[in-house]
C-alpha positions, 0 to 999 in steps of 0.5 A, spaced: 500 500 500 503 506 497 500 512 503 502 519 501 500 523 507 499 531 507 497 536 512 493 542 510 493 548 516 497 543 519 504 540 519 504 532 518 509 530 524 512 523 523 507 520 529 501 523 525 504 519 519 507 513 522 499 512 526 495 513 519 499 508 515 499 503 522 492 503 522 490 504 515 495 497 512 491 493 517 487 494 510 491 492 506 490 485 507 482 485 504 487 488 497 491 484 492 495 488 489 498 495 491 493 501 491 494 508 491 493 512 498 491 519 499 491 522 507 489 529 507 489 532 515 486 539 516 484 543 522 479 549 522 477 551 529 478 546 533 475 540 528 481 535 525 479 533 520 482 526 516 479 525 509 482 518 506 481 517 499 482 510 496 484 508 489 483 500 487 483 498 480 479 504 478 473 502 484 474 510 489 473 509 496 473 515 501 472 516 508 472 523 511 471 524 519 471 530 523 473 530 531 476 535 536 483 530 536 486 528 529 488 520 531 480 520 534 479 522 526 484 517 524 481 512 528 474 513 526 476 513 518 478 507 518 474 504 521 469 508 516 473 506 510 473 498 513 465 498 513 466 500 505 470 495 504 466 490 507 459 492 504 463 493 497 466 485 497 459 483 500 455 486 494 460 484 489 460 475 491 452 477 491 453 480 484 457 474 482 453 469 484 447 472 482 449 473 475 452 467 475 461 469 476 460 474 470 466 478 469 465 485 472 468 491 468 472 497 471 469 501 476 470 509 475 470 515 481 465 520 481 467 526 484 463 530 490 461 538 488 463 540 496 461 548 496 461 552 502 457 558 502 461 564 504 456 569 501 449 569 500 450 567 492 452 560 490 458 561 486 462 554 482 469 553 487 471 546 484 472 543 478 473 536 477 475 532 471 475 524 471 475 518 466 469 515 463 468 509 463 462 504 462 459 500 467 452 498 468 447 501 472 447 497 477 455 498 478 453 506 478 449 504 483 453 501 487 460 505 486 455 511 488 453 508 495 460 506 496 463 513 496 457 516 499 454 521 494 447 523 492 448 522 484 454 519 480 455 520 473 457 514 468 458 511 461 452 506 460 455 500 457 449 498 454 447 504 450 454 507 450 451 515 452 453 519 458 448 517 464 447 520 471 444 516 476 441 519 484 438 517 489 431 519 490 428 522 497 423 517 498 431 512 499 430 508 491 434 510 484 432 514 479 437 514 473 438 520 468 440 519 460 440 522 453 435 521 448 
């Protein structure tokens, strides 16, 4: 597992770092090849804040957490982030065993528009950029549940167009794509 922890308001002091990467290799063992780590800690206030982001073989995982303590923060992310892994290797046996060990294309990240309003008037703070890559809806559905987000946007295999799938507030999905 290759971790690269950085600090943000915050110097990233080797206890910091030596503490991350002890409990996030205890991942390591759900994980056959090498995945890339990203830690970002920050404090604002008096909240410190450890956000993790995972790339494995295309499938994005990211845990973010908020405490008064930063190795609380730590604690607490992993454990969020094992849950994922958990719920992610859980719906993937039922997937292969549903569809009978079908082959499962590469997953893609979606990215989250995080804005704070500082000011009455919205304004566009970030722009992500990202790879398309096809998938069927009911992956979309589960890369989305896995990152945490309300909407995800991918490639349809099927009809090869853009779609975006988001969760509706009665808890189902609805899908979006192009006529």
């Amino acid at each position: 597992m290759k971790i690269n922890v950085r600090g943000k308001n915050i110097e990233a002091t080797p206890a910091l770092i030596d503490y991350a990467e002890k409990k996030l290799s205890k991942l390591d063992k759900h994980f056959d090849k090498a995945t890339d780590v990203q830690v970002v800690m920050s404090v604002i206030r008096d909240d410190h804040i450890v956000e993790v982001t995972m790339n494995l073989n295309g499938l994005i995982l990211r845990g973010e957490e908020s405490t008064g303590d930063m190795y609380a923060s730590i604690d607490m992310v992993v454990d969020k982030l094992e849950r994922q892994v958990k719920k992610y290797k859980t719906r993937m046996s039922k997937s292969l065993r549903q569809r009978g060990a079908r082959v499962i294309s590469e997953k893609i990240a979606a990215t989250e528009a995080e804005a704070r309003m500082e000011d009455e008037s919205p304004k566009l703070v970030k722009t992500k950029r990202f790879t398309l890559k096809p998938m069927s809806t009911e992956e979309a559905i589960l890369q989305m549940d896995l990152l945490g987000h309300n909407f995800f946007v991918f490639t349809n295999a099927d009809s090869d167009s853009v779609n975006v799938v988001y969760r509706r507030k009665d808890g189902n999905y609805a899908l979006i794509e192009p006529e």
